[in-house]
Every structure is written in C-alpha cells, then in structure tokens.
C-alpha positions in Angstrom: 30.0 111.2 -139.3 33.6 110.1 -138.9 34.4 106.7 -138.3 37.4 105.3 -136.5 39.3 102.6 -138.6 42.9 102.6 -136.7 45.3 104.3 -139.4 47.1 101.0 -139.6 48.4 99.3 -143.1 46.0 97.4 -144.6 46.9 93.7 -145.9 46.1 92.9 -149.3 46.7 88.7 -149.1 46.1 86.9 -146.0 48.6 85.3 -143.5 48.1 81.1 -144.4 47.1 80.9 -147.9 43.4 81.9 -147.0 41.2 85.2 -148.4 39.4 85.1 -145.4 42.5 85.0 -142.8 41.7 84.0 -138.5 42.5 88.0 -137.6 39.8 89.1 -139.8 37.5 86.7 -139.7 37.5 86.6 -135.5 37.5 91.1 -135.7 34.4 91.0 -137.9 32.8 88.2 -136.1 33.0 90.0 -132.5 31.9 93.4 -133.5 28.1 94.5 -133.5 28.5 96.8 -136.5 29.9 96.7 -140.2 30.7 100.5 -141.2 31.1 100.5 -144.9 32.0 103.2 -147.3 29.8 103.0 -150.1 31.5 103.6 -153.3 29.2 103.1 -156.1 25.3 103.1 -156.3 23.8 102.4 -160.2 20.1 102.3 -160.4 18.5 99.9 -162.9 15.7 100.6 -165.0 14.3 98.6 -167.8 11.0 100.1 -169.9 8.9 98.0 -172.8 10.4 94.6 -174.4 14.0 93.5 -175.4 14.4 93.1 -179.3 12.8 89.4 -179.1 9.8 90.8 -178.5 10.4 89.5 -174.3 9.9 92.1 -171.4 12.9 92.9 -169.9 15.1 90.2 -167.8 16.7 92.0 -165.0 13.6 93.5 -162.5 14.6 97.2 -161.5 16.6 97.8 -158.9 20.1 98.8 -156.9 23.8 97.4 -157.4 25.3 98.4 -154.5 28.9 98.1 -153.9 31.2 99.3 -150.8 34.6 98.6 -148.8 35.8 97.8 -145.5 39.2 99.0 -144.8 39.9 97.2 -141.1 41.5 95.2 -140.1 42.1 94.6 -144.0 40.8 95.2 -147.2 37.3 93.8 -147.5 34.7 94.1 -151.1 30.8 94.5 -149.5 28.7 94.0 -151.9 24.4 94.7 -151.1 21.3 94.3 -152.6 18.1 94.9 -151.8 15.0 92.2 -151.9 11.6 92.7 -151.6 10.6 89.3 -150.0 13.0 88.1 -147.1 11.1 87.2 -143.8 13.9 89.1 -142.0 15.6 92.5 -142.1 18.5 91.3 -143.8 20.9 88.4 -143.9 24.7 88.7 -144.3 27.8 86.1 -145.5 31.5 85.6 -146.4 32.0 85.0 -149.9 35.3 85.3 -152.2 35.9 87.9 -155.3 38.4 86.8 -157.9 40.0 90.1 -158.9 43.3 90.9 -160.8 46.4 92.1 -159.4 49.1 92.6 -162.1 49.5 89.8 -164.5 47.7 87.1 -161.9 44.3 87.0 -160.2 43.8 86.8 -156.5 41.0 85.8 -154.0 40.2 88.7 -151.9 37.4 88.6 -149.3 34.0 89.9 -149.9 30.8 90.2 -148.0 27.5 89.9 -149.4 24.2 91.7 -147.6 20.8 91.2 -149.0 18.2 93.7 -146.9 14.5 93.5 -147.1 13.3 97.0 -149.2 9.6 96.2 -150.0 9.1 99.9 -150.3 12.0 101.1 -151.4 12.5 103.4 -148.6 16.6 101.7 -147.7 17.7 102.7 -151.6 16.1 105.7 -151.3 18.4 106.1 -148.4 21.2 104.8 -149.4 20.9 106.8 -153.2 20.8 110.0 -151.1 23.2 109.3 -149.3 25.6 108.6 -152.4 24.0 111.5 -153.7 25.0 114.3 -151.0 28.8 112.2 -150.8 28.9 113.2 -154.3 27.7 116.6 -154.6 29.7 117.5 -151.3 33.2 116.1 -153.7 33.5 113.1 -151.1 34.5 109.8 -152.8 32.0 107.6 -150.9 28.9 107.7 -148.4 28.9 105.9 -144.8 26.0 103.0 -143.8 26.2 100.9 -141.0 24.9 97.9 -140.8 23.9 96.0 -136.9 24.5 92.5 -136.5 24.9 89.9 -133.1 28.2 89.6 -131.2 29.6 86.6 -132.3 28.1 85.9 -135.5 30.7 85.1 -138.6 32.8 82.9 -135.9 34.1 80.0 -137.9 36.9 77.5 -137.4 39.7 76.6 -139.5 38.7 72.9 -140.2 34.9 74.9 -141.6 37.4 77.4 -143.7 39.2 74.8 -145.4 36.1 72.7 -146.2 34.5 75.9 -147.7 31.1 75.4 -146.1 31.2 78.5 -144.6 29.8 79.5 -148.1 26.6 78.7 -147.3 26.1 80.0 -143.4 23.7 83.2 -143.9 23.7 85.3 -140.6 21.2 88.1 -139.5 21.4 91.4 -139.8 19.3 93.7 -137.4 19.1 97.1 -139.0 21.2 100.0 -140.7 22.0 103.8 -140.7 23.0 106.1 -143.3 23.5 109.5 -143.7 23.0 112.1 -146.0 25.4 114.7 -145.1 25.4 117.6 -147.3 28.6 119.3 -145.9 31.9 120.4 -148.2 34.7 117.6 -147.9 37.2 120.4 -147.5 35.9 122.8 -144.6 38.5 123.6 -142.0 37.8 121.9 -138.9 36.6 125.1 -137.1 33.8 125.2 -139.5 32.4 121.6 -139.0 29.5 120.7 -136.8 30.3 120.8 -133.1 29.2 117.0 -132.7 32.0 115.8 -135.3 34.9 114.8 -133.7 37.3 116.4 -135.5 35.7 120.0 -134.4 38.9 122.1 -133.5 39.2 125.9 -132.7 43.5 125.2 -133.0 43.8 126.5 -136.5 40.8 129.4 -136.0 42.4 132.4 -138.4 41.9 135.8 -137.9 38.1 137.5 -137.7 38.7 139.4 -140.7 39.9 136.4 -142.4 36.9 133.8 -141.8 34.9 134.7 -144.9 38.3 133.9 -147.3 38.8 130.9 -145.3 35.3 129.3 -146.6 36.0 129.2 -150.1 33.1 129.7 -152.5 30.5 130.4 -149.2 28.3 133.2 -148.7 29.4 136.3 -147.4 28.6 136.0 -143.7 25.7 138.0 -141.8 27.0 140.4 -139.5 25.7 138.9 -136.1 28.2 135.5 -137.7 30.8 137.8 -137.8 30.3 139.1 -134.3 30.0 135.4 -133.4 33.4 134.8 -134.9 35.5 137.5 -133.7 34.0 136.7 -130.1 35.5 133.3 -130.7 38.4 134.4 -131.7 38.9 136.6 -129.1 37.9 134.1 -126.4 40.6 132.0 -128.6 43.7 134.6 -127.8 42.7 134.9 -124.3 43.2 131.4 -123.4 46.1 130.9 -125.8 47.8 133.8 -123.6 46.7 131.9 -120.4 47.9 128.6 -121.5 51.3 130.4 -122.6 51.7 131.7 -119.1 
C-alpha cells in the first residue's frame, strides 16, 4: 500500500506564529481520511502489586504513536479505550518538543478508538509487526472521518478553544504487509502502484536479483523469461 503525500518540503514552524497554521488546518479539515505512518507501538503490561503493596496504576494497554508528513509535519498520537459510545473521536492538540537549544510548539493530533476486544491493537501490533520484520521504518492505518470536520477560524485559534472540540471518527484500515522493503519494482504485487517491468533484468539474472529468496521453481522461471521476452519485443517495437 503506497500512499501519495506530494514530494513537497515539509514546514517545520508555521506561517503567523501559530503550530496549527490556516493551510494545514483547512487540508486536514476537507479531507475524508488521515493516513498515518505508525512509528512506534509499546504494549503495556503490569502483573501482581507495586512495592506498596497497591496493584498496579497504569491498566494494560497500547501507546501508539505516528506522523503525518502533508501538507506539514504533524505528531498523531492514538489510544485505544474500551468504553466510548462511538467508534472513535479525534482533536487538535499541541506537543512541546525541542529543537536545538529552544523548544517549539508543533501540531499534534490525538485519536482515542473504541477496542472493547482488543481486535484494532491486535491490528495495529501486526501491522508494526510485519513493517518491522519486512526492515520498513513504520506501518500504514488510515483513519475515516466527515468532510469538513476540524474547520476552525482564526478568532477560535487564537482563543485556544479549539482544544476542547472532539470530532468523530468513522472507521480505520491497516495492513499487515509482509513484503521485503527492498524488492525491485518488477517483483511487487501487480495492484501496487509502483509495479514496473522498465528495469526487468535478464531471465538468467532474476534469481540474483531477489536477494536472500528461494531459488525459483522452474514453471517461475518459464514465467519470467516469457516476460522478458514479451519485454524485448515491445522495446524493439517502441524503438521503431
């Protein structure tokens, strides 16, 4: 699953003095979706008492952090609640965070998503899991939400009472995707966009080409040198 975030530069500090800039604020607040890179998942567990003799404080569960990277640089940070009357609620907070010698405001949103059963971490955790395991540095969720929810003014920004608006969120996907981060394009599934016969080597070459992967089975090598044979036909048509 690729997702399309507009190679353009992110912006680390906003335009008028604000975390949460107008640009931003009116992007996230007309789109239907928030795709997030999930970059760490810990799992809490507590078993018997603390050394006062009390059970533990801190119920188990997920911390669940993640990034947006457009239009700008954006902290999500999720948990998961077994008692909300809704699927999940979202809103615009503000992270303190250092940068050099000073500490700046950056934006962050918060997500809380009803898990009575557990079955969205166990989602989420094997999702992480396969990222991981594949040498990826994060997973992909995304989260649903209305058209038009988020949309503040700037008298409601400056007033800071946008703190306290909590808006719906309508569902989520993630994916576990057990796939190497570094297989050339020709190898990846035919339904990811960045499928490409271009750079297709040689037949006798394919099994070097997938680093560390089985040898292939000889109707996959038939497969492959059909390909690449269909491959130098067009070439030679296009080239004509």
């Amino acid at each position: 699953m690729i997702l399309n975030n507009k190679h353009e530069p992110l912006r680390l500090t906003a335009k008028a003095g604000s975390a949460w800039d107008e640009d931003t604020i009116n992007y996230l607040a007309m789109s239907k979706q928030f795709n997030v890179r999930i970059t760490s998942l810990s799992q809490r567990r507590g078993f018997g008492s603390t050394n006062s003799g009390e059970p533990m404080r801190e119920p188990n569960g997920f911390q669940i952090s993640g990034l947006i990277l457009y239009p700008r640089l954006v902290l999500v940070a999720i948990t998961l609640e077994r008692d909300l009357d809704e699927f999940g609620v979202w809103s615009y907070n503000l992270h303190d965070a250092p940068n050099g010698s000073t500490n700046i405001e950056i934006p962050l949103l918060e997500f809380a998503v009803a898990d009575p059963l557990g079955n969205i971490a166990e989602a989420l955790y094997q999702a992480q899991k396969a990222a991981l395991t594949a040498g990826r540095s994060y997973s992909l969720a995304r989260f649903w939400k209305r058209k038009g929810d988020g949309a503040m003014t700037a008298d409601a920004r400056e007033r800071g009472c946008w703190y306290e608006t909590r808006y719906p969120l309508l569902g989520m996907y993630s994916w576990a995707e057990l796939q190497a981060a570094d297989l050339p394009n020709w190898a990846l599934p035919i339904w990811d966009n960045q499928f490409s016969l271009s750079a297709l080597p040689d037949s006798d070459r394919l099994t070097t080409c997938l680093q560390g992967s089985l040898t292939p089975r000889l109707p996959l090598r038939r497969w492959a040198g059909t390909v690449a044979s269909l491959t130098q036909v067009l070439q030679f048509k296009i080239a004509r």
